[in-house]
C-alpha positions in Angstrom: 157.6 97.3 75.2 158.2 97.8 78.6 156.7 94.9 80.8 153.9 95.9 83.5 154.6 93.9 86.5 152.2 93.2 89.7 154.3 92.5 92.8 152.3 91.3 96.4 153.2 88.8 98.9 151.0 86.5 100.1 150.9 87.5 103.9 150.3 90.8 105.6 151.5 90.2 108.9 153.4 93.1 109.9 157.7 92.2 109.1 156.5 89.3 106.8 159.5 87.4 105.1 157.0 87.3 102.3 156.9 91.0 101.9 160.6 91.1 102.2 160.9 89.3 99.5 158.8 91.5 97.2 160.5 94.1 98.1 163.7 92.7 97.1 161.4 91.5 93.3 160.3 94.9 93.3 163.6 96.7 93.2 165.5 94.0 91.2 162.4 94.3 88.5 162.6 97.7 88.5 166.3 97.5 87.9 165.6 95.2 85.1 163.4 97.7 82.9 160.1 96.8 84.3 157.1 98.9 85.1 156.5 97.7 88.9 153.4 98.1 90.7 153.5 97.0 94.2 150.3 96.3 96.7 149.3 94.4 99.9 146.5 92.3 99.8 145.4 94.0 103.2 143.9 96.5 100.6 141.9 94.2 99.1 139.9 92.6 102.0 137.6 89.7 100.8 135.1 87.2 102.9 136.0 83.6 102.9 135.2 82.2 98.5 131.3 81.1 99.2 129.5 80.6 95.8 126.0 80.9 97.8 127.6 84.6 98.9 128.5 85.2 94.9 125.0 84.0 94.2 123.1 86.8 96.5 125.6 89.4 96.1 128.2 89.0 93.5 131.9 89.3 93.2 132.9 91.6 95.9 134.2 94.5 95.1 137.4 94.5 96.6 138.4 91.2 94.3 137.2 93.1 91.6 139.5 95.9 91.7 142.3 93.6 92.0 141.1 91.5 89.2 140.7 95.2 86.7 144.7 95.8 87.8 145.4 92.0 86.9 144.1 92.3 83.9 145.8 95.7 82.9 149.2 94.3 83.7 151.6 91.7 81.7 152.9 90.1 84.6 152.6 88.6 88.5 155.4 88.2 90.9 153.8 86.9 94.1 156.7 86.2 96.9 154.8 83.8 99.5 154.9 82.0 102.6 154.3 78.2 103.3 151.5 77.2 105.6 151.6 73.5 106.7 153.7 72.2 103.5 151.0 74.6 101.4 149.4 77.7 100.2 148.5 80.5 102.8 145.0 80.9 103.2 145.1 84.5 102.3 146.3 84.1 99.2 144.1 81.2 98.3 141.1 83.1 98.9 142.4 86.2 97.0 143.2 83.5 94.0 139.9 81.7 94.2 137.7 84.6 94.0 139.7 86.4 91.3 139.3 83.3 89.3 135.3 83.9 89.7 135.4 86.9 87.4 133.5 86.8 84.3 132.8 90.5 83.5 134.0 93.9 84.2 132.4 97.0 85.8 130.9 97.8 81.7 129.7 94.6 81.2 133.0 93.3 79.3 134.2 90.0 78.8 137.1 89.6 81.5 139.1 86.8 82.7 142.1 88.6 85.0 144.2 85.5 84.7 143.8 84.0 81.3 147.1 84.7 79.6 149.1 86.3 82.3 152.8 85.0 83.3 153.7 84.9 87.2 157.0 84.4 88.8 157.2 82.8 92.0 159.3 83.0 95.1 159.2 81.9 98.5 160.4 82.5 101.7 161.0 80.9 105.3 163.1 80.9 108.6 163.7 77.1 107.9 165.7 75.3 105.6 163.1 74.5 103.0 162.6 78.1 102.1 158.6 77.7 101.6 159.5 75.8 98.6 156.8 73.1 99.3 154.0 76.1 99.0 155.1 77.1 95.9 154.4 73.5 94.2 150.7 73.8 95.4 150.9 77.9 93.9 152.3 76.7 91.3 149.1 74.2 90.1 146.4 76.9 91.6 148.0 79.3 89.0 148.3 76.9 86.1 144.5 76.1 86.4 143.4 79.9 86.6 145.3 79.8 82.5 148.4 81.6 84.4 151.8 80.7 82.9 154.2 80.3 85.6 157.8 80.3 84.6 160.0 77.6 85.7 163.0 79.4 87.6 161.4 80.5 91.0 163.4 81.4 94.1 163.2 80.6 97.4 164.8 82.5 100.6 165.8 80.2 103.4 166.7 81.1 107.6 164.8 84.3 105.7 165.0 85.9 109.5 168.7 86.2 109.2 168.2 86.7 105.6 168.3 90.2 104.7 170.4 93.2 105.6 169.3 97.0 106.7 168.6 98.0 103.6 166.3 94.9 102.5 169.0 93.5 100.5 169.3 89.6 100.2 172.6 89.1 101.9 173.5 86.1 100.2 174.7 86.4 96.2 173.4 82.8 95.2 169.5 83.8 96.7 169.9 87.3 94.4 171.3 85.3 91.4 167.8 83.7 91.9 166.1 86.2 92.2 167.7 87.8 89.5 167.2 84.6 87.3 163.0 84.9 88.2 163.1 88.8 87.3 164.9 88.5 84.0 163.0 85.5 83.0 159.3 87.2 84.1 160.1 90.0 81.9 161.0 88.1 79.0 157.4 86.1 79.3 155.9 89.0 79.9 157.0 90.6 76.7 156.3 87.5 74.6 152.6 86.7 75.9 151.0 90.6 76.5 147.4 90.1 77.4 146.8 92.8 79.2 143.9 95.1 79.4 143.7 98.5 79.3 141.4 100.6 82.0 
């Protein structure tokens, strides 16, 4: 079976480390033998998570979407910032109202998250390569029934980080790298939840 991977980064500010590094998970899953699908959460624009909003109009529609191509893939690799020692707020918000789905566009039973593996990695222009972030990711993810795999790499001086091709410069960070890939896709062949749309 080939493995269907989700790849997105958890900001969308234009020349984002973030999205640097998913495009570096991208091409090293694709090397790998996995089926990649690569987005930007700027195409999936939600309001701030308000349960009195979800009670008058629902789940929006955007985080639905996103939650129907969750659930038809095997696996997430989501390559984030660090916001004040934490999670981006973007991301959160994408996270939390993903997590509110309870139903499908027929009526089905769907949980996007329940069963799904995620790989993690992190990036920074400091020495702690966003690692801090991915320790509060990591226990979001584990409470929406994600399985997140224990190797997870982090990018550090990310602004110096990358060559002209988008190419990790440094071997070590794309061992990492590497290391997260070939582990995802290993999970992701083992615990195959997915749904098909």
């Amino acid at each position: 079976m080939t493995p269907r991977i989700l790849v997105f980064a958890g900001s969308i500010r234009s020349g984002a480390f973030s999205g640097q590094t998913a495009d570096v998970a991208q091409k090293t899953l694709a090397l790998q033998g996995a089926e990649v699908t690569r987005i930007s959460l700027a195409d999936y624009p939600l309001p701030i998570m308000d349960q009195d909003l979800e009670k008058e109009q629902g789940v929006p529609e955007s985080a639905q979407k996103l939650g129907a191509m969750i659930a038809a893939q095997d696996g997430l690799l989501i390559a984030s910032p660090e916001y004040n020692a934490s999670i981006p707020p973007l991301l959160k918000n994408t996270i939390d109202w993903v997590s509110r789905i309870r139903r499908d566009a027929n009526g089905n039973t769907l949980a996007p998250f329940a069963g799904k593996v995620a790989g993690l990695c992190s990036s920074s222009d400091g020495n702690f390569a966003g690692i801090r972030g991915l320790y509060h990711l990591r226990a979001v993810l584990m409470n929406c029934q994600v399985e997140v795999i224990t190797p997870q790499c982090s990018v550090a001086r990310a602004g110096d980080a990358f060559d002209d091709q988008g190419n990790l410069k440094d071997e070590r960070a794309q061992k990492m790298m590497d290391k997260v890939c070939m582990t995802l896709i290993e999970r992701a062949r083992l615990l195959s939840t997915r749904t098909e749309y």
